[in-house]
PyMOL CGO cylinders between C-alpha atoms (Angstrom):
from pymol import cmd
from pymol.cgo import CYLINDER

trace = [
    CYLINDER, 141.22, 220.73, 96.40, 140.66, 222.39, 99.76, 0.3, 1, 1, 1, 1, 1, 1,
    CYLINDER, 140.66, 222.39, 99.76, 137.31, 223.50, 100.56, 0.3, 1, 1, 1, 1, 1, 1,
    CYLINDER, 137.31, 223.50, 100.56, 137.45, 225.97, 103.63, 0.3, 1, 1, 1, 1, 1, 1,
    CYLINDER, 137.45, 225.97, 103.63, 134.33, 226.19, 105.24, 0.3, 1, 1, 1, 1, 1, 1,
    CYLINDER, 134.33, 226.19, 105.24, 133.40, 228.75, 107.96, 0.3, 1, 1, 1, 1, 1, 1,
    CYLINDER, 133.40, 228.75, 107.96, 130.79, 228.23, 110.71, 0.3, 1, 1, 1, 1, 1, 1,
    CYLINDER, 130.79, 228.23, 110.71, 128.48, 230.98, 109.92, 0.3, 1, 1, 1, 1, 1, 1,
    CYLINDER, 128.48, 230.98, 109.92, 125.84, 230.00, 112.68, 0.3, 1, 1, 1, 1, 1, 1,
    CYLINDER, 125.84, 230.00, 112.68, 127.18, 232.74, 115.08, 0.3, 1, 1, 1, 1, 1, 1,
    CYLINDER, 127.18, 232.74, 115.08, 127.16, 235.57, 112.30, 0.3, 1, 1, 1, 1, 1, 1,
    CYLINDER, 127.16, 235.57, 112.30, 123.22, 234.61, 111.67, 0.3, 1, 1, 1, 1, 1, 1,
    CYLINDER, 123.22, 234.61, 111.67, 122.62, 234.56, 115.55, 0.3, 1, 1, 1, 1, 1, 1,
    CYLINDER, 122.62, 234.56, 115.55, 124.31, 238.11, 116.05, 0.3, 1, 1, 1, 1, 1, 1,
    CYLINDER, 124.31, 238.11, 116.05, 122.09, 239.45, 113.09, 0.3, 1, 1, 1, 1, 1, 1,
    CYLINDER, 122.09, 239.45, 113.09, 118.59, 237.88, 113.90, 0.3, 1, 1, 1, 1, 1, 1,
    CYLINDER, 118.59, 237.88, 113.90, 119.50, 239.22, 117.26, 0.3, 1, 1, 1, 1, 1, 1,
    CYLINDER, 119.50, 239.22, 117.26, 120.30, 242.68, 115.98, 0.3, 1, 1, 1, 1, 1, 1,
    CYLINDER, 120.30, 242.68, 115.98, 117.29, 242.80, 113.52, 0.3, 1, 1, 1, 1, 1, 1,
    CYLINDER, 117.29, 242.80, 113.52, 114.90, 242.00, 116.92, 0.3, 1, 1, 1, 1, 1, 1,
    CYLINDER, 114.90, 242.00, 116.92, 116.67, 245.00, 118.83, 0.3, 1, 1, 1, 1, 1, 1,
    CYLINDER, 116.67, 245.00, 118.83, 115.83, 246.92, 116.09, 0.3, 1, 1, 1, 1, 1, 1,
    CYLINDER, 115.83, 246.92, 116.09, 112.51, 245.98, 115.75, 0.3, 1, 1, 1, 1, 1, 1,
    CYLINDER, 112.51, 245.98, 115.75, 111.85, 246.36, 119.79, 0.3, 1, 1, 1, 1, 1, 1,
    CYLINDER, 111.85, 246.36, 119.79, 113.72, 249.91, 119.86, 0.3, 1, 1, 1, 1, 1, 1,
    CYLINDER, 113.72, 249.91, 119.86, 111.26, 250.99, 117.15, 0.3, 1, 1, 1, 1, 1, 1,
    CYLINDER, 111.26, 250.99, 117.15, 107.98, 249.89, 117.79, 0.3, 1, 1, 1, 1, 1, 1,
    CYLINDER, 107.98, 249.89, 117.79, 106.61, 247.32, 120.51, 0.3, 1, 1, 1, 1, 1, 1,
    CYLINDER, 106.61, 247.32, 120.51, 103.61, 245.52, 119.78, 0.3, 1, 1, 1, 1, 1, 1,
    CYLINDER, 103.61, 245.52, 119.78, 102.08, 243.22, 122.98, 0.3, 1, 1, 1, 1, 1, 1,
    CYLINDER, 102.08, 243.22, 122.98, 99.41, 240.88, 122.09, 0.3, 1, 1, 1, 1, 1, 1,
    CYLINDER, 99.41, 240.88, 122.09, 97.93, 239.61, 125.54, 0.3, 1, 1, 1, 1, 1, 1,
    CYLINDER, 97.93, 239.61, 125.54, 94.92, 236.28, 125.26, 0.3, 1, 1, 1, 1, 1, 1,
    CYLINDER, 94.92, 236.28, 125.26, 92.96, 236.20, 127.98, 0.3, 1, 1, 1, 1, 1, 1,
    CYLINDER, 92.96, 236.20, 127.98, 90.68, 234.06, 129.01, 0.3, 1, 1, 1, 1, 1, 1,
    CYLINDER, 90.68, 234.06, 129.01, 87.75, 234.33, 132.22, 0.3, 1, 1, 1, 1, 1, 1,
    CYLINDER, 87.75, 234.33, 132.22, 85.83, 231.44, 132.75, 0.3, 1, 1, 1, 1, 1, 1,
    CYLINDER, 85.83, 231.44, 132.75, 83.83, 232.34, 135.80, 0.3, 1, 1, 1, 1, 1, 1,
    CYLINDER, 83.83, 232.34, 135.80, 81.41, 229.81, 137.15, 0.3, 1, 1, 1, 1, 1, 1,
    CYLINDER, 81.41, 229.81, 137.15, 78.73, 230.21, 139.78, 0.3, 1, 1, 1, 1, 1, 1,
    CYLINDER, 78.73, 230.21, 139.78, 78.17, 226.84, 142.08, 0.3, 1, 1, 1, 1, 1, 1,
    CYLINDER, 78.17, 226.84, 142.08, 75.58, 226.83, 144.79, 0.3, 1, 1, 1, 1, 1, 1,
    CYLINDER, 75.58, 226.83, 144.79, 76.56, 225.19, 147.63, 0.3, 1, 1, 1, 1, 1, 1,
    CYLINDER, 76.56, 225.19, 147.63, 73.16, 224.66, 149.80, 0.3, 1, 1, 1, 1, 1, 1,
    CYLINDER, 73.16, 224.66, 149.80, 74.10, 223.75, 153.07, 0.3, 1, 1, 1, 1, 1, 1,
    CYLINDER, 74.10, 223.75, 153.07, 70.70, 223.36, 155.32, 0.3, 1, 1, 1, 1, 1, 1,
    CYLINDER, 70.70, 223.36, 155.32, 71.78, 224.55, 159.12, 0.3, 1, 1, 1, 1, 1, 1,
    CYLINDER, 71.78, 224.55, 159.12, 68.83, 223.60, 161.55, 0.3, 1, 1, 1, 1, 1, 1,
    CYLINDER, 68.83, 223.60, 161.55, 66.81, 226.37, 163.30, 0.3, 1, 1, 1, 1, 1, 1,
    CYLINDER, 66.81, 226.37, 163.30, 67.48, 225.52, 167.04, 0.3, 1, 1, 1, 1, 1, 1,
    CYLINDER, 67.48, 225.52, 167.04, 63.78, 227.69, 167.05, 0.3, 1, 1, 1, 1, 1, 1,
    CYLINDER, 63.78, 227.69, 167.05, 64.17, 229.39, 170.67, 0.3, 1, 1, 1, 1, 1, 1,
    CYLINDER, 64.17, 229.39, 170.67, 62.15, 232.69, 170.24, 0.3, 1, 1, 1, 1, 1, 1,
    CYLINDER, 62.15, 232.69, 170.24, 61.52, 235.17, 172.95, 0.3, 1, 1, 1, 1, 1, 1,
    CYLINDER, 61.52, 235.17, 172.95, 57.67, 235.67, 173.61, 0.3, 1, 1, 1, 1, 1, 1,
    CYLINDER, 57.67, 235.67, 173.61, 56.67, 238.89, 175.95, 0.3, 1, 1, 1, 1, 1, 1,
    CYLINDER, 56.67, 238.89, 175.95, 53.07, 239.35, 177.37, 0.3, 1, 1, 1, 1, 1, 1,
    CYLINDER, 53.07, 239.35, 177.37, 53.42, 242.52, 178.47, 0.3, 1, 1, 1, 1, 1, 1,
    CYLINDER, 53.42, 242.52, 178.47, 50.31, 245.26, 179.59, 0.3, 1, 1, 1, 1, 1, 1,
    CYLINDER, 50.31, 245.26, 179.59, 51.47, 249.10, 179.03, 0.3, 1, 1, 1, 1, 1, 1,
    CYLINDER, 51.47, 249.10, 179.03, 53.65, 250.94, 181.11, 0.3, 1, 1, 1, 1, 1, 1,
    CYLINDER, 53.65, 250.94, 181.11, 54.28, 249.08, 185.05, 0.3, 1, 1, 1, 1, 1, 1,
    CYLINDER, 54.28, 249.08, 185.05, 52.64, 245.76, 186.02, 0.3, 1, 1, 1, 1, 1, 1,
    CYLINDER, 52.64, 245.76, 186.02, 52.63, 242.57, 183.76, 0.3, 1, 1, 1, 1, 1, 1,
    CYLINDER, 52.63, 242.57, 183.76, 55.37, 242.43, 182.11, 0.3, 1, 1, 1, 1, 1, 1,
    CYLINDER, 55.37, 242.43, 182.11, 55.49, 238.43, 181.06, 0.3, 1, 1, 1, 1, 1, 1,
    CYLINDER, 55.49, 238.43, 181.06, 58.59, 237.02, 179.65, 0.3, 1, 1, 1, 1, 1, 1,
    CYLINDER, 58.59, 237.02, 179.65, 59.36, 233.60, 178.18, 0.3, 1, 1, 1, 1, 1, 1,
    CYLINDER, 59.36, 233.60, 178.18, 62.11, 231.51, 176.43, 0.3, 1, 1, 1, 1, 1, 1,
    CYLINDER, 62.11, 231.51, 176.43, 60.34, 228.96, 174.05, 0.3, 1, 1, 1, 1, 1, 1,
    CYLINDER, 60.34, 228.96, 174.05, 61.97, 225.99, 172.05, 0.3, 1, 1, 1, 1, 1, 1,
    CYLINDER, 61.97, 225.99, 172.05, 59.73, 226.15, 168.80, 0.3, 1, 1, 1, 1, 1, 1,
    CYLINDER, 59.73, 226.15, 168.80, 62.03, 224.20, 166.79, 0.3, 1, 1, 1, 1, 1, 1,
    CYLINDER, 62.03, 224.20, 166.79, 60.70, 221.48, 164.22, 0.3, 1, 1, 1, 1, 1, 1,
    CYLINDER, 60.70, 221.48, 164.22, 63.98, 219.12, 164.37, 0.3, 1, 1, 1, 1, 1, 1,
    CYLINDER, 63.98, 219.12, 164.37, 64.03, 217.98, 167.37, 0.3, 1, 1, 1, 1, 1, 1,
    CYLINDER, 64.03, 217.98, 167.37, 67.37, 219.89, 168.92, 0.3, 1, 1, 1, 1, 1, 1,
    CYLINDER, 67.37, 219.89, 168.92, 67.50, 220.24, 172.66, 0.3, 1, 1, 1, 1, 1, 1,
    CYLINDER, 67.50, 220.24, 172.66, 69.25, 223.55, 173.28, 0.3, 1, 1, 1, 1, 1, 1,
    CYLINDER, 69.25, 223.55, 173.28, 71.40, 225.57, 175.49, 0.3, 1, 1, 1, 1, 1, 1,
    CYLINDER, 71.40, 225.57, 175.49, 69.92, 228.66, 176.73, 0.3, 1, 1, 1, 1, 1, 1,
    CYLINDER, 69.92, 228.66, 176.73, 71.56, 231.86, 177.99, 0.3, 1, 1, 1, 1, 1, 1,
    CYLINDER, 71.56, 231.86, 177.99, 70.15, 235.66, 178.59, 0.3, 1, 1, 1, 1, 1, 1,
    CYLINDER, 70.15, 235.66, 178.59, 70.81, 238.71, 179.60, 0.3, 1, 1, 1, 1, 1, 1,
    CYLINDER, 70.81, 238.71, 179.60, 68.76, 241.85, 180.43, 0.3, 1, 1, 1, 1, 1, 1,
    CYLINDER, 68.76, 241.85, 180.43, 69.70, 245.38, 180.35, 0.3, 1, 1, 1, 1, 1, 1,
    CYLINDER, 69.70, 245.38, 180.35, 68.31, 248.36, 182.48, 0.3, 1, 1, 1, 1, 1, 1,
    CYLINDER, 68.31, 248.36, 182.48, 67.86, 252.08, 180.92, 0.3, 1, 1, 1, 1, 1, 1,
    CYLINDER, 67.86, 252.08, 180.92, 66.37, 255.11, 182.16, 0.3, 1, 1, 1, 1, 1, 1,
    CYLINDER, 66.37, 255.11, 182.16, 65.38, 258.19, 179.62, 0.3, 1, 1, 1, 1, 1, 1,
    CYLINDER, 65.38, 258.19, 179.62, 64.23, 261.45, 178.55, 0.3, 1, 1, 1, 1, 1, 1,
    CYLINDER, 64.23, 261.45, 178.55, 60.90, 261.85, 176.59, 0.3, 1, 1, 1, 1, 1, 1,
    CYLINDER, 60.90, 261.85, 176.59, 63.70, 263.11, 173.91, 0.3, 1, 1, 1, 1, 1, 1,
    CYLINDER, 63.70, 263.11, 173.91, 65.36, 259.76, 174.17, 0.3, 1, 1, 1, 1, 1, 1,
    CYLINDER, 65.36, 259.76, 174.17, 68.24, 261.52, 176.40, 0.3, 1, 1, 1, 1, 1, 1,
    CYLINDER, 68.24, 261.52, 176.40, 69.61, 258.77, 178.36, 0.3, 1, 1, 1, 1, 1, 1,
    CYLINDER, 69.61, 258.77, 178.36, 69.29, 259.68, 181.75, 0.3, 1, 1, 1, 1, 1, 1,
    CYLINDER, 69.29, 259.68, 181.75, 71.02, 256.29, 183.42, 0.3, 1, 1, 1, 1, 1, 1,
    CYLINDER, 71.02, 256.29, 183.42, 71.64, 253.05, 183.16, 0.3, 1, 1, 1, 1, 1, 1,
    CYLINDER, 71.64, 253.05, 183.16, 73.24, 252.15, 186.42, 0.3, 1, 1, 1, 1, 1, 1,
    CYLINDER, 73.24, 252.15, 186.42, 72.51, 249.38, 188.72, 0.3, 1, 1, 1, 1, 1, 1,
    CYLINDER, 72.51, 249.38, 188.72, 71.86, 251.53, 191.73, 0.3, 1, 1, 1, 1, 1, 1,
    CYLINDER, 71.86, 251.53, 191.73, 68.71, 253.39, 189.65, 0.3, 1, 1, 1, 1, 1, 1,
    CYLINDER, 68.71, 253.39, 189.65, 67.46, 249.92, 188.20, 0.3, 1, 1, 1, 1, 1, 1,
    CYLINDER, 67.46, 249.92, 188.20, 67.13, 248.74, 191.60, 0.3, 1, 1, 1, 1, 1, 1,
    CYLINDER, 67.13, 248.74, 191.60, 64.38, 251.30, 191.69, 0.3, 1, 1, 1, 1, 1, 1,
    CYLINDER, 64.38, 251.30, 191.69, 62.41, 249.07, 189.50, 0.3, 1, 1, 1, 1, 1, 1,
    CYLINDER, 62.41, 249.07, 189.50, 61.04, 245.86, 191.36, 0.3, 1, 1, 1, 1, 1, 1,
    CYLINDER, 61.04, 245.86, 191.36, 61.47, 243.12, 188.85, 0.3, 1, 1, 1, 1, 1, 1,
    CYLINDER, 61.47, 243.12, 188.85, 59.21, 239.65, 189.90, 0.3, 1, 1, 1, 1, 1, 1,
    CYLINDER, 59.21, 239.65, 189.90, 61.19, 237.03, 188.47, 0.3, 1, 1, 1, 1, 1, 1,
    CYLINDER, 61.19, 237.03, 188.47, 59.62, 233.47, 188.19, 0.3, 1, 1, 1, 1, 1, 1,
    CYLINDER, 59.62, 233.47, 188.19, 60.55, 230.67, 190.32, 0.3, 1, 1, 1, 1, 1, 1,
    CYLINDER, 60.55, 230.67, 190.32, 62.41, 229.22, 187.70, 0.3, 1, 1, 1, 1, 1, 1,
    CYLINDER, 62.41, 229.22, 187.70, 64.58, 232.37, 186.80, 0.3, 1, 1, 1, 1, 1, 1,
    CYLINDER, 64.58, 232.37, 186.80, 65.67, 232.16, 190.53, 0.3, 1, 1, 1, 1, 1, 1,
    CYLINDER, 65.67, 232.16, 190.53, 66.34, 228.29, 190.86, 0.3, 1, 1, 1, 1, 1, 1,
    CYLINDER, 66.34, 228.29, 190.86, 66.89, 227.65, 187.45, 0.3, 1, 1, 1, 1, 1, 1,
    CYLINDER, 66.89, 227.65, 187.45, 69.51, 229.85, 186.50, 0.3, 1, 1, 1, 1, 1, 1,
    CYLINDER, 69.51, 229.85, 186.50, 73.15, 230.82, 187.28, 0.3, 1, 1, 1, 1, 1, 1,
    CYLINDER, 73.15, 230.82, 187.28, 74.99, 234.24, 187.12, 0.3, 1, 1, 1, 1, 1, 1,
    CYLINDER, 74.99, 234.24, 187.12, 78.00, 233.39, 184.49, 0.3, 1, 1, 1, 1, 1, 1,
    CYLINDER, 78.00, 233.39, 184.49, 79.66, 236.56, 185.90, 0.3, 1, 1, 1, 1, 1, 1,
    CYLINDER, 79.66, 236.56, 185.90, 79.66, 238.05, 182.54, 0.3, 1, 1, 1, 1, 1, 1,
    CYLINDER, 79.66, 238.05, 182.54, 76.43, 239.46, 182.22, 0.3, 1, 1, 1, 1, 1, 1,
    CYLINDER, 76.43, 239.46, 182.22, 74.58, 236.23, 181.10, 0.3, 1, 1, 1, 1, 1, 1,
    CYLINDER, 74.58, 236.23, 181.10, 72.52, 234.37, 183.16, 0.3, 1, 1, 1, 1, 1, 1,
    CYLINDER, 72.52, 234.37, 183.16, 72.77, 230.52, 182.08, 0.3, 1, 1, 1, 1, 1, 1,
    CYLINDER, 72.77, 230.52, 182.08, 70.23, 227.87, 182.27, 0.3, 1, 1, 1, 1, 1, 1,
    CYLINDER, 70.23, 227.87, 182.27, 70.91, 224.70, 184.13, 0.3, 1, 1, 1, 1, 1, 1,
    CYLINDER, 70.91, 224.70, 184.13, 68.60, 222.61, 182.33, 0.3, 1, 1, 1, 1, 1, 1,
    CYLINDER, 68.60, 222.61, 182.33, 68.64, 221.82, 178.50, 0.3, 1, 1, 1, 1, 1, 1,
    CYLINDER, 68.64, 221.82, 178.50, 65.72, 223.83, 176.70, 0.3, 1, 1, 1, 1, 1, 1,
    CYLINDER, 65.72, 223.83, 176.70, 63.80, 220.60, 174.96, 0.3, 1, 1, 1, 1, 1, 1,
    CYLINDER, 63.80, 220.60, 174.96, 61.65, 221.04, 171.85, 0.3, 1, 1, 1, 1, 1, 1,
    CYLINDER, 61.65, 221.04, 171.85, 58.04, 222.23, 172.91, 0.3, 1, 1, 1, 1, 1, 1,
    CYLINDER, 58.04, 222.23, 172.91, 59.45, 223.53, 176.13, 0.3, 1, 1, 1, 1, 1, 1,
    CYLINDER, 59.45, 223.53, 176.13, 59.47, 226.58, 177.53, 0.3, 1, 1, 1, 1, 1, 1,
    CYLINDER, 59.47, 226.58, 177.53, 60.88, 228.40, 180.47, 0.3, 1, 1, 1, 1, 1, 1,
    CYLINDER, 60.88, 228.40, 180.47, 59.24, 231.98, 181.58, 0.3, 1, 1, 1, 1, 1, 1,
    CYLINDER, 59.24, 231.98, 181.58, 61.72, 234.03, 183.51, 0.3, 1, 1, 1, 1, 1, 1,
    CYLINDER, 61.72, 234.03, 183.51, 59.45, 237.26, 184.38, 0.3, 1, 1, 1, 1, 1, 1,
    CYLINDER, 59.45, 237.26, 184.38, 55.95, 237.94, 185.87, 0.3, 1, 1, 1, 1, 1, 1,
    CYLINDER, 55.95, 237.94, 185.87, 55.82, 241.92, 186.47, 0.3, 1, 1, 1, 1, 1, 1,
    CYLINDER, 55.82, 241.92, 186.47, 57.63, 244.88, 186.90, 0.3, 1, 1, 1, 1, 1, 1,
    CYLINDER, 57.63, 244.88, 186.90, 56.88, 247.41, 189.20, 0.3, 1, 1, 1, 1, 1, 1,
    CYLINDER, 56.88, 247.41, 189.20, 58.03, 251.16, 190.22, 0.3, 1, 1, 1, 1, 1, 1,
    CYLINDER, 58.03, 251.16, 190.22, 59.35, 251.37, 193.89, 0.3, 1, 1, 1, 1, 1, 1,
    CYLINDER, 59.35, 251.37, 193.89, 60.42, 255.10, 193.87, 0.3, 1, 1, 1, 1, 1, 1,
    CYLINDER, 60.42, 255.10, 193.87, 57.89, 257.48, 192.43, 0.3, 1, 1, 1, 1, 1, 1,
    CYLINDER, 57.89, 257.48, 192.43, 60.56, 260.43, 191.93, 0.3, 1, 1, 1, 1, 1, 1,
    CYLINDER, 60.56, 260.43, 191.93, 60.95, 258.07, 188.89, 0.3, 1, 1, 1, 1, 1, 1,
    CYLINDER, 60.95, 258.07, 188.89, 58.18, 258.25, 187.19, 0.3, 1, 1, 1, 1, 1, 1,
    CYLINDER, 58.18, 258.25, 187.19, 58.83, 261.54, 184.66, 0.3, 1, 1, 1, 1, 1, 1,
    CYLINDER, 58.83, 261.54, 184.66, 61.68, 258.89, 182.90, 0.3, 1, 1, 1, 1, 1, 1,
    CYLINDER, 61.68, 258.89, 182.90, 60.87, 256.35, 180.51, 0.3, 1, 1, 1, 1, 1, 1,
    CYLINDER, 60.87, 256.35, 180.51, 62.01, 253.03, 181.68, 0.3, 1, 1, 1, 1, 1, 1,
    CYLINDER, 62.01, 253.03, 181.68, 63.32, 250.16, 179.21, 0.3, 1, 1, 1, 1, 1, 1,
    CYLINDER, 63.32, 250.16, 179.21, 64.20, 246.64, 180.00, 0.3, 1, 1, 1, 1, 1, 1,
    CYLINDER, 64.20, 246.64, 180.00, 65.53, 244.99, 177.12, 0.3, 1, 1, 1, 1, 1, 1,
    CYLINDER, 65.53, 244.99, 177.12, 66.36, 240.86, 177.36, 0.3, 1, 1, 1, 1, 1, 1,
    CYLINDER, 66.36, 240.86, 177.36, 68.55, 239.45, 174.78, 0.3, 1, 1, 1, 1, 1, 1,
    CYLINDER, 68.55, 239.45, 174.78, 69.48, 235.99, 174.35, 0.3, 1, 1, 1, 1, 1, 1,
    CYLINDER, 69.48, 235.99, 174.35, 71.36, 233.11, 172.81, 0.3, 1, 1, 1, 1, 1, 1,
    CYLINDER, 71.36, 233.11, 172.81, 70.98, 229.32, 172.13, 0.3, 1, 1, 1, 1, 1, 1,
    CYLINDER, 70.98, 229.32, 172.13, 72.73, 226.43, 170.79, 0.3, 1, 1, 1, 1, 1, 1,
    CYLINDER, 72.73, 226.43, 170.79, 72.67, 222.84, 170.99, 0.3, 1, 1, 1, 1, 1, 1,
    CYLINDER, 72.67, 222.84, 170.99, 72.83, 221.16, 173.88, 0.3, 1, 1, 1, 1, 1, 1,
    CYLINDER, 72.83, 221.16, 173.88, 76.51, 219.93, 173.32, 0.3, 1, 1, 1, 1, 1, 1,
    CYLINDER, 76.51, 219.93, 173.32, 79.58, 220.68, 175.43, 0.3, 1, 1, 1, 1, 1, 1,
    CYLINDER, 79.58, 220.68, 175.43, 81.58, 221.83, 172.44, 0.3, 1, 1, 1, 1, 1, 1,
    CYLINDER, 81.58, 221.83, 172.44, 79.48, 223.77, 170.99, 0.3, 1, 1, 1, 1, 1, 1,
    CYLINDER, 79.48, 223.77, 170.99, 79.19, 225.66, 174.66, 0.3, 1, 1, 1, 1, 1, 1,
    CYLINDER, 79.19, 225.66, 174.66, 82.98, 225.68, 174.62, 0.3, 1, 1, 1, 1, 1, 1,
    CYLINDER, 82.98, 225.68, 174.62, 83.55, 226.85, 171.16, 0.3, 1, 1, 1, 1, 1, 1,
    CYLINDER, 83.55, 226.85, 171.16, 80.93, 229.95, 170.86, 0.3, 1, 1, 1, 1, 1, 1,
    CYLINDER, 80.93, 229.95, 170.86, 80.51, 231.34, 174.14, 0.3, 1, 1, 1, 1, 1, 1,
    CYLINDER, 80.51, 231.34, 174.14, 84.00, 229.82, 176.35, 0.3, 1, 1, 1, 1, 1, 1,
    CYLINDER, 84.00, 229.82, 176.35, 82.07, 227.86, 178.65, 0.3, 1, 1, 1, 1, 1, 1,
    CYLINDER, 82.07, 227.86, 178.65, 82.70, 224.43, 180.02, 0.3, 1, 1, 1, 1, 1, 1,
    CYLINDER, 82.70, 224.43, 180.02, 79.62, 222.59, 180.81, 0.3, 1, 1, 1, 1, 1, 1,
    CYLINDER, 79.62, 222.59, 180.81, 78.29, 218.92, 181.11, 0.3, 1, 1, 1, 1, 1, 1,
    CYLINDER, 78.29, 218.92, 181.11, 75.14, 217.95, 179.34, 0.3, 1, 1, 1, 1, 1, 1,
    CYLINDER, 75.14, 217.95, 179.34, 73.07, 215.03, 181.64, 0.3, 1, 1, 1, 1, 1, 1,
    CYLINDER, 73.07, 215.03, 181.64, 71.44, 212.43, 180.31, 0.3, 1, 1, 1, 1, 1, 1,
    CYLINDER, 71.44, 212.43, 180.31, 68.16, 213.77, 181.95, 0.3, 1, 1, 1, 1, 1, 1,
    CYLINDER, 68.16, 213.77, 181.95, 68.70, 217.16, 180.76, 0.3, 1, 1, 1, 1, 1, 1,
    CYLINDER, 68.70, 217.16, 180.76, 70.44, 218.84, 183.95, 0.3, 1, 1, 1, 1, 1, 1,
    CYLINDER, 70.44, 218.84, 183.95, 73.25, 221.13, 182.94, 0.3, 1, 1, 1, 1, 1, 1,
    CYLINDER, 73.25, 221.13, 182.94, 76.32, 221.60, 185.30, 0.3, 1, 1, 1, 1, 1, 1,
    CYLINDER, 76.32, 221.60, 185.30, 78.21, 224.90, 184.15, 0.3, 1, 1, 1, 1, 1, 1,
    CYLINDER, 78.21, 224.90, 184.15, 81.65, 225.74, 185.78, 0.3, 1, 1, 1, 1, 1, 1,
    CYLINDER, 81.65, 225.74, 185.78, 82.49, 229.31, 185.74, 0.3, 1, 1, 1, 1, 1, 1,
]
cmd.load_cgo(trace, "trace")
């Protein structure tokens, strides 16, 4: 007796196949699952307050006009210091009348001993401080201002300081403000420009 036997695994494939194209060319249904998880984690990370504040002492319009650099910080941090100052002349609008160097000069500014011996021009507008700014300390850097030039005196005058501190470390000089600079033992800074 011969049996004859056909493989009829390839038919069934060809069908199934044909019954899913038929299926897909009629009507397509997508069924998506998904899943948000969404989690909140606070990461506290404490950053010390290197506490330099500017404190001004100043009467109204010309005369005393007292300005300080203080190290108020509660951790201990020496600091390096750095300011700058601008100059502006103005309308009673606001209208800015000039802010160059050859009308500023019209205003006398007294600077302290210490601005004069203890600071050096960085060439880029800041003026840097060659000692490190130690907790409690403080440096003042202005006594008075006064008018030299009367022809002035219709203008408003503003002189704005602004300022910026960080540790007393050589890397931290190098890596936010470009500056090479050795930190002393005794607190003298050397800055190379």
């Amino acid at each position: 007796m011969n049996i004859n036997r056909k493989n009829n695994k390839g038919k069934i494939a060809i069908i199934a196949a044909a019954a899913i194209l038929v299926a897909a060319g009629t009507t397509t249904f997508l069924v998506f699952a998904v899943s948000r998880n969404t989690s909140v984690i606070e990461n506290k990370v404490k950053v010390a307050d290197n506490g330099v504040k500017i404190v001004e002492d100043s009467d109204e319009g010309f005369g005393k006009h007292e300005i300080t650099f203080k190290n108020e910080g509660e951790d201990g941090a020496k600091n390096l210091l750095r300011i700058a100052y601008s100059e502006t002349w103005s309308k009673a609008d606001g209208t800015i009348v000039s802010n160059t160097a050859e009308n500023n000069n019209v205003v006398v500014k007294n600077w302290t001993t210490d601005f004069v011996s203890d600071f050096v021009d960085g060439g880029d507008g800041w003026y840097y401080y060659k000692k490190t700014l130690n907790p409690g300390a403080e440096v003042k850097v202005l006594d008075s201002i006064s008018l030299g030039n009367t022809s002035y005196a219709k203008y408003n005058y503003d002189l704005s300081f602004r300022f910026e501190s960080v540790q007393a470390d050589s890397t931290a000089a190098s890596t936010l403000w470009g500056k090479t600079v050795t930190v002393g033992d005794d607190g003298a800074v050397t800055w190379a420009f």
